[in-house]
N, C-alpha and C positions, 0 to 999 in steps of 0.2 A: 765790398762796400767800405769806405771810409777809408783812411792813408794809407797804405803800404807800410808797416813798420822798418821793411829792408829795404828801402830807400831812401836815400837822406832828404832827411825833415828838417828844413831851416829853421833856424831856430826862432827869427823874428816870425814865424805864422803861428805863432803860439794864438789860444783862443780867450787866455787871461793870466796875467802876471802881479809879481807883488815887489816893487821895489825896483825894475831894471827896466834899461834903456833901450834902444837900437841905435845904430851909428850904420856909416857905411865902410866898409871894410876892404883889408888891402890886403887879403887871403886871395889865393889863385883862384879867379873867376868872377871876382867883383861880386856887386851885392851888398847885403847889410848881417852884419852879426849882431849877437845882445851882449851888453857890456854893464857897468857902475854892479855888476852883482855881487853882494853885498850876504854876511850870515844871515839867515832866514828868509834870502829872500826867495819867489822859488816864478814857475810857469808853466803854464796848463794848456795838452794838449790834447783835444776833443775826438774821437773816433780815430784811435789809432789802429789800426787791423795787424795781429800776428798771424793769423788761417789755423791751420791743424797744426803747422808742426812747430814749435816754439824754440826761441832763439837761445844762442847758448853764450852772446856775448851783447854789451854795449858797446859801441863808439862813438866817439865823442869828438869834433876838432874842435880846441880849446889852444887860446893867448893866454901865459900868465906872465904879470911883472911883478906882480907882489913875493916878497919874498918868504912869507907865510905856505905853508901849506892846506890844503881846503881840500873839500868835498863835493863831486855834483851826487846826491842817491838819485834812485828812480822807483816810481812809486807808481801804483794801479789804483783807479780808482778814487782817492781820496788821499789831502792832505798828509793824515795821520798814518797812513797803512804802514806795512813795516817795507822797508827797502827791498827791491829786488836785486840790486845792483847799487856798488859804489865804487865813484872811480875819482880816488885818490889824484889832487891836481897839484903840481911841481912848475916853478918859474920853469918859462918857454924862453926868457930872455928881453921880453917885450908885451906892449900888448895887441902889437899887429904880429909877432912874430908865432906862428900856426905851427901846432903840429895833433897830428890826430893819436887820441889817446885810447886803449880796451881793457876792457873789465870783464870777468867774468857776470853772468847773469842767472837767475832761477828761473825757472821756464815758467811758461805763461801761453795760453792759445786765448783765442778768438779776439773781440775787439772791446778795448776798455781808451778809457782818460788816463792820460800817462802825465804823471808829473814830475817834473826835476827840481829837484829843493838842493841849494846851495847852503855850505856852514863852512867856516873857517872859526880859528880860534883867537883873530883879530878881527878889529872894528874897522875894520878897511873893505874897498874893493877887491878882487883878488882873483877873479877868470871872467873871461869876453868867451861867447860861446856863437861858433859859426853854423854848425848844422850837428846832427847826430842820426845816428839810424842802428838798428838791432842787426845782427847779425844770426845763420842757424847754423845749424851743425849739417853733416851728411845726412841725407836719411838714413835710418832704418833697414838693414836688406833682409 
């Protein structure tokens, strides 16, 4: 029940955001990414399903042109929680110019609201986000 966390979640089907836009985008495959995102700003996504066995990475494809460095965290549940995951974002060269980015992650099972909250340490825009999805390890033998 609810999304698949290991398969990639576009980023525009978020279920509420605070601050950022969608555009359509020139990332392999067409479609629309979320962009103008901005320190604080962030986006919520509803029923995310991890199942039993919980991931040991995020992925992220991200544009940046800003020459700043920035933050996407990932967070369960609520605004404030403490991050599970952050993954450090570096000029891609452009802001249609894609490359997909991983982080290590804390593990996490069943199905929760996943949020990504964006920060940078300028008042600029600073990463366009095309899709993202969690990643697991091997099982267990």
């Amino acid at each position: 029940m609810g999304t698949d966390a290991y398969q990639p979640i576009q980023a525009e089907a978020f279920a509420d955001k605070n601050g950022i836009d969608v555009q359509d985008t020139e990332d392999a495959g067409g479609g629309q990414n979320v962009g103008w995102i901005n320190n604080g700003d962030w986006l919520r996504y509803d029923q995310i399903n991890f199942g039993d066995q919980p991931p040991v990475q995020f992925v992220a494809r991200v544009a940046v042109a800003a020459q700043a460095p920035g933050r996407i965290e990932v967070r369960m549940d609520a605004l404030d929680a403490a991050p599970l995951a952050t993954l450090n974002t570096t000029n891609t060269g452009g802001w249609q110019n894609w490359r997909t980015d991983v982080t290590p992650m804390t593990a996490v099972t069943g199905v929760h609201t996943v949020f990504l909250t964006f920060g940078n340490d300028k008042p600029d825009d600073f990463v366009n986000v095309n899709y993202f999805q969690f990643t697991r390890g091997e099982p267990a033998s």
